[in-house]
VEXDREN-59922 format. One record per residue (C-alpha): x, y, z. Coordinates in steps of 0.02 Angstrom, whole numbers, plus 50000, padded with zeros to 5 digits. Each point is the difference from the previous one (the first is absolute). Example, Ala and Ser with C-alpha at 12.3 -4.5 7.8 and 13.67 -1.06 7.14 Angstrom:
residues 2
506154977550390;500695017249967;
//
This chain:
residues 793
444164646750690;499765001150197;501475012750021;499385016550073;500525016650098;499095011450107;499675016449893;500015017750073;498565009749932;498725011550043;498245006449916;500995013549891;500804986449902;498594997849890;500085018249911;499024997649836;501815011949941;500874987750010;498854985149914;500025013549854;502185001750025;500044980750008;498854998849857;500995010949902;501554990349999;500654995649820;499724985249918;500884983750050;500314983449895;499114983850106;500414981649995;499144992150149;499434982549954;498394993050071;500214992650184;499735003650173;499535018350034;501005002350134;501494993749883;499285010149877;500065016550101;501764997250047;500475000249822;499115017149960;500935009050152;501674993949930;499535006549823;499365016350046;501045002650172;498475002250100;499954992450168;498194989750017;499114997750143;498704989550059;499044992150146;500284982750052;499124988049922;499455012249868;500834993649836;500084979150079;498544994149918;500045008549824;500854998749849;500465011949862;499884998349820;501575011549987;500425014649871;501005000049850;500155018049912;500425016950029;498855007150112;499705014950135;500474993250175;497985001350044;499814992849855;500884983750012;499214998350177;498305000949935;500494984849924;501154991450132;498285002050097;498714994449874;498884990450079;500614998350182;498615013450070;501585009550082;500665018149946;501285010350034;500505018750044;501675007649975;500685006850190;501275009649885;501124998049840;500854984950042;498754992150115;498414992449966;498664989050128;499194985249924;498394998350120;498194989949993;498755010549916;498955011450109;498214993549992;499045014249943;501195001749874;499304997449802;500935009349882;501274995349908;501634994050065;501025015449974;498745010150082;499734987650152;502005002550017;500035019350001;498484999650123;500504988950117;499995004350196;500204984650086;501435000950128;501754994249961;500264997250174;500574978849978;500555005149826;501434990149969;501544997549906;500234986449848;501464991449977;501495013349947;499935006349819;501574990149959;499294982149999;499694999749827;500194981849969;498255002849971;500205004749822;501654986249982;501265013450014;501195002250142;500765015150057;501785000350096;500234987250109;498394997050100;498474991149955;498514998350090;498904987949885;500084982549980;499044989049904;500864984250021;499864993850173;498005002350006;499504999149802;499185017250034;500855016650019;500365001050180;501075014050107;501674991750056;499705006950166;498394989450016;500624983149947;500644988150141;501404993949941;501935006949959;499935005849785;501545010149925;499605009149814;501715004549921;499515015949896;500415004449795;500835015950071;500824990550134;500904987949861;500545013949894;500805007150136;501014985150011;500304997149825;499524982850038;499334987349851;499514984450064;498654994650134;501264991750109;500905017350044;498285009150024;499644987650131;501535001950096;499275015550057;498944989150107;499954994250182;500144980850016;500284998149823;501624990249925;500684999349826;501194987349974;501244998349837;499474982749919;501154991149873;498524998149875;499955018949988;498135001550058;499835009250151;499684991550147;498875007650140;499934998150206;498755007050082;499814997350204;501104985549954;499114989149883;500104999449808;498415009349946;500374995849790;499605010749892;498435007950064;498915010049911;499615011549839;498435010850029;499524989050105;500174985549900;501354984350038;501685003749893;500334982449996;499404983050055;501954992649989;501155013650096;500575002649819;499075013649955;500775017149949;499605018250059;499865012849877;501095016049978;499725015650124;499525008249832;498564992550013;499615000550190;498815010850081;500444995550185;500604983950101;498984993350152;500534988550131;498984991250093;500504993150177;499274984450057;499224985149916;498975003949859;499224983149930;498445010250051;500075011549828;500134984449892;501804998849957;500864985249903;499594986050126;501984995849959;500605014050095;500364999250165;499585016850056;500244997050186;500785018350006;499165009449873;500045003849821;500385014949877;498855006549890;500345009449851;499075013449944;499915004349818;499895015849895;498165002549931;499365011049861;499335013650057;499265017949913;501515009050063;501385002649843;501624990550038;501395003749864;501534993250108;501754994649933;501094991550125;501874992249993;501254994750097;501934999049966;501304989750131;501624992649966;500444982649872;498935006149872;498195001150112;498815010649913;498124999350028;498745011849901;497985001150011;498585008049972;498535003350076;498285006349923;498235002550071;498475010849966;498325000149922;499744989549848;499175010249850;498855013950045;498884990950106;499945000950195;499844980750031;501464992349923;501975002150076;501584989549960;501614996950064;501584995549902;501724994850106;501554992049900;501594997950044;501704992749961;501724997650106;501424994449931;501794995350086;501714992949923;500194992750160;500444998350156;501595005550100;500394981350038;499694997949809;498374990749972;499165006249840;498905012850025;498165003050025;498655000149844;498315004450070;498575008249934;498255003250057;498155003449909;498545005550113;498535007449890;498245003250096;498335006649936;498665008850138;498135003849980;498875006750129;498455008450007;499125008050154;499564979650062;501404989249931;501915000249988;500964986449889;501954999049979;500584985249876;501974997849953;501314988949958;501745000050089;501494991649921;501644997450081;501454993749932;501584999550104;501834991649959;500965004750146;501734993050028;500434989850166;500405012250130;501575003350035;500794987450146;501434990450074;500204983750093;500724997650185;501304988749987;500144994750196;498355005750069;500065015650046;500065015949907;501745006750010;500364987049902;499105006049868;500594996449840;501115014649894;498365012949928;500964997349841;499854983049981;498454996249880;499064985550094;499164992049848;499745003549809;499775018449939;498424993949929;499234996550145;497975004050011;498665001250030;498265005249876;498275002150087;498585003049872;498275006050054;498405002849911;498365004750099;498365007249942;498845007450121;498505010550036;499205008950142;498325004950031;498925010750123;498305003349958;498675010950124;498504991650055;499175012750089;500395012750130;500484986750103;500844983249888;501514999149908;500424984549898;501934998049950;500814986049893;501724996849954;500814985649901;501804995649901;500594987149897;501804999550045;501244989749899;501864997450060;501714992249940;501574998650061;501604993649914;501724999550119;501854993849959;501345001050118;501464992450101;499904993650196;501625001050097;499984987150127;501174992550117;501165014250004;501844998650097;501085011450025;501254995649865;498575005349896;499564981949918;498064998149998;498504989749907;499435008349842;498314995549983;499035005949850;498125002350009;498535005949863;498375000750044;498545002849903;498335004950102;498015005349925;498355002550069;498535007149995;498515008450107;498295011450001;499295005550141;498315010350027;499525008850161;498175008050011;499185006950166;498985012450040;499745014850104;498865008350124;500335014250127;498295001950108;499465007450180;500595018250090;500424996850172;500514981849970;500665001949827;500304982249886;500984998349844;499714983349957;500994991649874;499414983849919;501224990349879;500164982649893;501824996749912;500204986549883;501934994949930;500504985049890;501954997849983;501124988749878;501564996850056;500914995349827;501384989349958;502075000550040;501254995249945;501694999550080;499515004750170;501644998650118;500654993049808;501734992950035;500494983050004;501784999150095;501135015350020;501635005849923;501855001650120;500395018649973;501175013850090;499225016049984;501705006949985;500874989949886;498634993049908;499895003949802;498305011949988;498314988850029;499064996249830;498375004649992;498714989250120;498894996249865;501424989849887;500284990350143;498324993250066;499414989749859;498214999649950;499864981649994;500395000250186;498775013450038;498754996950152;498305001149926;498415003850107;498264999449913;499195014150100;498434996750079;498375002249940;498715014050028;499665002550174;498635013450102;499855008850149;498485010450063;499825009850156;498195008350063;500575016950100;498845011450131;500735015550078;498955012750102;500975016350047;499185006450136;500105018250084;499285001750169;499955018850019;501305009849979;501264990650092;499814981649968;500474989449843;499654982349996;500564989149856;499514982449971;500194986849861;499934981449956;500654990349849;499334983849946;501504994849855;499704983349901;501574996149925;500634983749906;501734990450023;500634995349849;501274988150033;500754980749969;499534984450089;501454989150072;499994989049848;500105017049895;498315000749937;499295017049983;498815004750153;498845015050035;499225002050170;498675013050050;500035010150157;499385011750111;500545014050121;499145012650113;501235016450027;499305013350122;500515017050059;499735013450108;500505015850048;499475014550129;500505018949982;499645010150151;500415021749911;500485010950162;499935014049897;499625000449805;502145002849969;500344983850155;499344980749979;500474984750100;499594984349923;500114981150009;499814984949877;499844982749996;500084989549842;500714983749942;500884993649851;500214983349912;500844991749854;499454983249918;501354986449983;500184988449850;501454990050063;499364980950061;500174993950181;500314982850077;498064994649940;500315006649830;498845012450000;500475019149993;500555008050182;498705012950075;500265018349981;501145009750070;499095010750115;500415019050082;499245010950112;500555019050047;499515011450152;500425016349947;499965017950112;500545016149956;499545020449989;499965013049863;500375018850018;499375013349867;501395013550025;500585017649947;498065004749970;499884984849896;501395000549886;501224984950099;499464983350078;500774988850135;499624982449992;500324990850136;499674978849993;500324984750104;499814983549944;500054980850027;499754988049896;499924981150018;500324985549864;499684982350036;501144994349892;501395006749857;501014988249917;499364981149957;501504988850023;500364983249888;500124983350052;501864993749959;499624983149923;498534994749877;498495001150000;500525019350025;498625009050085;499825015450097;499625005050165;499565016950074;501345010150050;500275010550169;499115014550013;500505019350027;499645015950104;500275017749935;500015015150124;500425018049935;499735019150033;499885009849827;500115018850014;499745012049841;499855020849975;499605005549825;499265017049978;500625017849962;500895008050172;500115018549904;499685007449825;500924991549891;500984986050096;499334983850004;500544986550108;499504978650021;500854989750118;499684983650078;500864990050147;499794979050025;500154989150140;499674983749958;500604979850086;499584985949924;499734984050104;500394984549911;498894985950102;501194988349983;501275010150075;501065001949846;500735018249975;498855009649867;501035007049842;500165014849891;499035008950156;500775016250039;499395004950181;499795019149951;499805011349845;499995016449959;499555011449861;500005019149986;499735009749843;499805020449976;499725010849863;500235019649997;499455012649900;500775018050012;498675013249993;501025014649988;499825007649824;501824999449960;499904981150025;498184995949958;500124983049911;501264994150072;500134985850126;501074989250096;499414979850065;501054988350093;499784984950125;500444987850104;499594980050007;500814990050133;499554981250073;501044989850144;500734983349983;499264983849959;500334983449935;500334989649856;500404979249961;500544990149912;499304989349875;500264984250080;499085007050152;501504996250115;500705015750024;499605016950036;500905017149953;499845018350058;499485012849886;500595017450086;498925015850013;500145015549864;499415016449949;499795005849834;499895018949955;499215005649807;499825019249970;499335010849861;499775018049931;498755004449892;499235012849896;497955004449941;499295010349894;498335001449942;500314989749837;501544988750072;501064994250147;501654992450000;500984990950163;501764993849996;500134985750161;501204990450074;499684981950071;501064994750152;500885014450007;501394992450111;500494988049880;499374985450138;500044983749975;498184997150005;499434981450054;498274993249980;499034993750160;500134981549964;501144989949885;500884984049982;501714994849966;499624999649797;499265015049980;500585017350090;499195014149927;501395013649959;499615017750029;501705008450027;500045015249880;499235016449990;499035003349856;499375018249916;498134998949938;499535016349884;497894999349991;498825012149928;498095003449943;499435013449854;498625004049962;499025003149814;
//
C-alpha cells in the first residue's frame, strides 16, 4: 500500500508473553477475499482492531489468498501469509509486525513468528485499519480504496489524479435516494433538474452521461437509468477524462465520470428492511438479504427489492411507480472469485415539477400553482442487464479478472412543451411522445502483475470488446404544429398522447450492430518509499454508425491513441503532491462540408494537487487544481441545404476543488467541499449554467453520554453563487441568483433498528437549479418532512 509510519520500539517488544496473550485472543469471524497482501492485511487489522506493521516494500510484491472462517488472530495470519516466505510476531495485543523470514529460520510459520529477532527498527505502519474498502464495505465517511481509476485496488493517496467516494453511511445520513443527490456531495460536480426526469450530471463543466456501474458503461445513449441507493454500495467520481477505462465512446467524459458501485453477496448475514415515508402519498419499502448459501463455504447470495410509490406531486403530476430486482449468486474458492446477477429497473416517474418565465427572467416566473402541462405527464425508463465478474489467481504473482453485461434499455415519454411564453400568459402547446430502445454487451478482461522490491510494478494488461444497437423511435421531438393556449385561462391540457397521432409519428430504423475495442497497458510504479509513477495508453477501435448525405446507412472504422500520466511525490506516508496529464476525446457522427463524419472532439487536462492523511488517519484533505482544454464543443449547422456541420469553438475550464471528509472526534463526522471554477468559452460567448463557486458541508453527531446513547443529530449546508441561463432562441441571456439550501435530521439506532425524521430545505427557499431555460424552471420552493428507517431480522 506504500503508506507507512516510523514505529517506536525497542528489543523488549518481542516478549514470547505476549505472542502467547496475542495468541490467546478469542476467536474472530474472517472475510478477506483473495488480492494484494498488503490490501489483504489492511482488512485483518480492521476486523480484529490490531494495528499492522510492516517494512517498506515488504507486502508490494505478494499476494494473499485471503481467509474466510472463524479463526484465532495467529491463525488467520498463517494464512494471510501462506506462501509469501514472511512471518510475523505480535509487539503486543493489538499490534503485530509482518517481516521477511529470518534465514535460518525452518519451522513452521507460527513458530518462525514467535521466534523472531530481527529488528523492528524501519518497521512501518500500513495503511490505517479503517480502509476497509478492501473487503467492499465502507465505514463512516472515509475511504481509502479505489478500484476504479487503476482496475486494481490502489490507495487514494497514491493515485495522481482528484477521486471523491460518497460512502453507504454517508447517504444514510442524508436520507438521500437517488445518485444525483449523493453526488452533490462532490467538488466540481453539478446536478441539474432535466425536464425528461433523468438526472442530468456536470462534472468540471462538461456532461459526463451516465457513467458507470461497477465499472461498466450505464448507457451508450445518455438514457440510461441509475438504480436505487438500496442497492448501492458506494458512488465514485472520477475527475478528469476517462476514455482511458473504456467508457461508452458516446460519452464525452472531458470532466470525469461516476461510477457506481454495487452491493455484492458476500458470507456476512444481511436481514435488512428499509422504508421511507414523505408527503403526497411517497412510500418506499425494501429489503435487503445476504449470507452463505446452504451449508457450504463457497457459495453466497444477495437479494435487494424494492418498491416506491407516490400519488403525486405537489404541482399535481401523478405520482411515481418504481420498483427494482437485483438478485446475485457468489462462488469462490482459495484461487477464484465469480459474482453473476441480473438487475432490473423499472421507473415511471412523473415530469418534475416546473414553471415557465414568461418575460425572460425569473421573477416572472409563472404562479407555482399553475400546472404547466397534463397531470399525466412522464416519463418510464426500463432496464435489464445481466452480468458477471471474475478474478481468478494465477500464481503468487498473476491475477486474471473478467467482467461482462448484456444491458437492455427502453424508454417511453409523453408530455407538453411550453414555448413562446408572454406575459399575458398565451404560449405554444406543443405535444411530444417519444419512444426510444437499444441495446449493448460489453466485456473487459486484463490482467495483473505486481513484481520488484525497491522499484515495485503492478502492471495491468487489458482488452475490452462492446457491440451496441441503437434501436428504433418513434416520435422523437413528435409534434407537428403547436396549439394557442393561456396557461391561465386555458381549459386543462388533454393528455399528450391523444394529441400526437401515430400516423404522424417520426420513425427512425435504428442502426445496425456496431463494435468498439480498446487494447489497455498500465504499469504502477513505486520508486521507494516516496515516489509513485503511473502511466497508461489506450488504443480504442470504435465504429461510426451513421447516414450518408443521400441517407444511406454508413459505418466507418476508427482509431484513437489516449495516454496518461501521473507523478506522486509522498512527503510523509499521511502528505502527497501529485500531478497528471491525460487527454480525452469523443467521436463525432454528424457529416461535414465533404460529407464525411467530422474528427473527434479532442481534450487534454493538466492536473496538480496535494493530499493530507489527518487526525492520525481518520480525516483527509484533498486539495486539486486543474485545466482542461477542448478543441471544440458544439458542431454548428449550415442554414441552407445541403445542411452540414462544422466544428464548433472550443473551451477552457480552470477550477480549484477543495474537500474534508473524515471523523474530527468520536462520534461526529464531517464532509465538506468548496469549488472555484471559470469557464472560457473560445468564442467569447458567456458560458451558462456555470456557477463560479460551490459549497457543501455536511455533519453528523452522535451523543455518547449514556443517557443519550443512540441518539444523534445531522444537518448541513449547500450553497453555489450566481450564474447564467438563455434562452431558447439563443438571443438572450438571464441571471439565475445565488442560494443556500439547509436539510436537517434526528435520528435514532439500536442494535436491531434506526429511525430518522429529516427536513429538506428547511427555510422553505425557493430552490433554483444551476441552468434552465425559459420552458422549463425547475420548482423547489417547499419544505418537505422525510421519515426513513432500517430493521433488522
Amino acid at each position: 500500500m506504500g503508506r507507512v509510519a516510523l514505529l517506536f520500539a525497542c528489543g523488549c517488544l518481542w516478549a514470547p508473553s505476549v505472542v502467547l496473550a496475542a495468541a490467546a485472543t478469542p476467536h474472530i469471524h474472517f472475510a478477506i477475499p483473495p488480492q494484494a497482501l498488503s490490501t489483504a492485511l489492511i482488512a485483518f487489522g480492521k476486523q480484529t482492531d490490531v494495528q499492522v506493521l510492516t517494512a517498506g516494500g515488504t507486502t508490494a510484491a505478494f499476494r494473499s489468498v485471503g481467509v474466510s472462517g472463524t479463526f484465532t488472530p495467529d491463525a488467520a495470519l498463517v494464512r494471510l501469509l501462506q506462501g509469501t516466505g514472511l512471518s510475523y510476531a505480535f509487539i503486543d495485543a493489538g499490534t503485530v509486525v509482518v517481516k521477511p523470514r529470518a534465514p535460518e529460520s525452518t519451522g513452521s510459520l507460527s513458530a518462525g513468528a514467535a521466534s523472531t529477532q530481527a529488528s523492528v527498527a524501519d518497521a512501518k505502519l500500513l495503511a490505517p485499519i479503517h480502509a476497509d474498502g478492501i473487503v467492499e464495505q465502507d465505514t463512516g465517511y472515509l475511504t481509502d480504496i479505489t478500484r476504479s481509476a487503476t482496475r486494481t485496488d490502489s490507495d487514494l493517496i497514491d493515485v495522481p489524479q482528484a477521486i471523491s467516494v460518497v460512502t453507504r453511511d454517508l447517504m444514510d445520513s442524508q436520507q438521500i435516494r437517488t445518485v444525483a443527490d449523493a453526488v452533490r456531495n462532490v467538488a466540481g460536480v453539478q446536478y441539474i433538474d432535466s425536464a425528461d426526469s433523468l438526472p442530468n450530471f456536470q462534472i468540471r463543466g462538461f456532461n459526463p452521461g451516465n457513467g458507470m456501474t461497477d465499472g461498466m458503461p450505464n448507457s451508450i445513449a445518455a438514457v440510461g437509468d441509475f438504480p436505487p441507493l438500496i442497492g448501492v454500495e458506494r458512488v465514485e467520481v472520477l475527475k478528469g477524462p476517462e476514455t482511458i477505462l473504456g467508457d461508452s465512446v458516446g460519452n464525452a467524459d472531458f470532466g470525469g465520470l461516476i461510477n457506481v458501485v454495487m452491493k455484492k453477496p458476500q458470507r456476512e448475514p444481511v436481514r435488512e428492511l428499509s422504508y421511507s415515508v414523505g408527503e403526497y402519498g411517497d412510500t418506499q419499502a425494501g429489503i435487503d438479504l445476504a449470507g452463505p448459501w446452504g451449508d457450504g463455504k463457497q457459495l453466497t447470495y444477495r437479494l435487494v427489492l424494492s418498491g416506491e410509490y407516490a400519488d403525486r406531486t405537489a404541482q399535481g403530476y401523478h405520482g411515481q411507480r418504481s420498483s427494482y430486482f437485483a438478485p446475485s449468486i457468489g462462488w469462490h474458492d482459495a484461487t477464484t472469485k465469480l459474482t453473476v446477477g441480473v438487475e432490473r429497473i423499472l421507473n415511471r416517474l412523473p415530469i418534475p415539477d416546473h414553471t415557465i418565465l414568461l418575460n425572460d427572467s425569473v421573477s416572472s416566473a409563472s404562479p407555482p400553482g399553475t400546472l404547466a402541462g397534463n397531470p399525466s405527464d412522464h416519463s418510464t425508463y426500463r432496464t435489464s442487464r445481466f452480468y458477471y465478474v471474475l478474478e481468478h489467481q494465477l500464481g503468487d504473482v498473476w491475477m486474471f479478472r473478467s467482467r461482462g453485461q448484456y444491458v437492455r434499455q427502453s424508454t417511453d415519454q409523453q408530455d407538453w412543451i411550453l414555448i413562446n411564453p408572454s406575459s399575458t400568459g398565451n404560449v405554444d402547446a406543443v405535444g411530444e411522445v417519444y419512444r426510444y430502445a437499444d441495446a449493448y454487451y460489453t466485456l473487459q478482461n486484463d490482467i495483473t502483475a505486481t513484481f520488484g522490491q525497491r522499484l515495485t510494478h503492478t502492471v495491468v494488461v487489458g482488452f475490452d470488446y462492446s457491440r451496441s444497437l441503437i434501436g428504433h423511435s418513434d416520435g422523437v421531438f413528435g409534434y407537428f404544429g403547436s396549439v394557442p393556449y393561456n396557461i391561465f385561462t386555458g381549459t386543462p391540457l388533454p393528455p399528450a398522447s391523444s394529441v400526437v397521432q401515430a400516423a404522424n409519428d417520426i420513425y427512425v430504423p435504428g442502426s445496425p450492430w456496431s463494435t468498439g475495442s480498446g487494447l489497455f497497458l498500465q504499469d504502477q510504479i513505486a520508486v521507494g518509499e516516496h515516489w509513485d509513477v503511473l502511466l497508461a495508453w489506450r488504443r480504442t477501435a470504435y465504429e461510426l454508425s451513421t447516414y450518408d448525405i443521400h441517407g444511406n446507412a454508413w459505418n466507418l472504422h476508427k482509431t484513437q491513441w489516449v495516454p496518461s500520466l501521473g507523478l506522486v511525490y509522498k512527503i510523509t506516508p499521511d502528505i502527497a503532491f501529485y500531478g497528471s496529464t491525460a487527454k480525452g476525446f469523443q467521436p463525432d457522427t454528424l457529416l461535414g462540408k465533404n460529407g464525411r463524419p467530422l474528427v473527434p472532439a479532442l481534450s487534454r487536462q493538466i492536473e496538480a494537487g496535494a493530499k493530507f492523511d489527518l487526525f492520525q488517519d481518520h480525516a483527509r484533505l484533498t486539495v486539486s487544481w486543474y485545466r482542461i482544454m477542448l478543441d471544440r464543443s458544439y458542431d454548428l449547422q449550415s442554414v441552407q441545404p445541403p445542411y452540414f456541420y462544422t466544428p464548433g469553438s472550443g473551451q477552457t475550464n480552470n477550477g480549484v476543488e477543495i474537500e474534508f471528509t473524515g471523523r474530527l472526534a468520536p462520534g461526529l463526522d464531517i464532509t465538506t467541499s468548496y469549488t472555484n471554477a471559470r469557464i472560457g468559452n473560445h468564442d467569447g460567448t458567456p458560458p451558462t449554467g456555470a456557477p463560479r463557486q460551490h459549497f457543501n458541508l455536511w455533519a453528523s453527531y452522535g451523543f455518547r453520554s449514556t443517557a443519550l446513547r443512540g441518539w444523534g443529530v445531522a444537518g448541513g449546508v449547500r450553497a453555489r453563487s450566481r450564474s447564467l441561463g438563455q434562452t431558447t432562441d439563443g438571443n438572450t441571456y438571464f441571471d439565475i441568483p445565488g442560494q443556500a439550501s439547509v436539510d436537517a435530521n434526528v435520528w435514532y439506532r439500536a442494535k436491531n433498528w434506526s429511525a430518522a425524521l429529516g427536513v429538506k430545505n428547511l427555510l422553505g427557499r425557493n430552490l433554483l437549479s444551476d441552468n434552465f431555460d425559459e420552458t422549463f424552471v425547475p420548482l423547489h420552493n417547499r419544505r418537505t418532512f422525510l421519515l426513513t428507517g432500517t430493521c433488522d431480522f
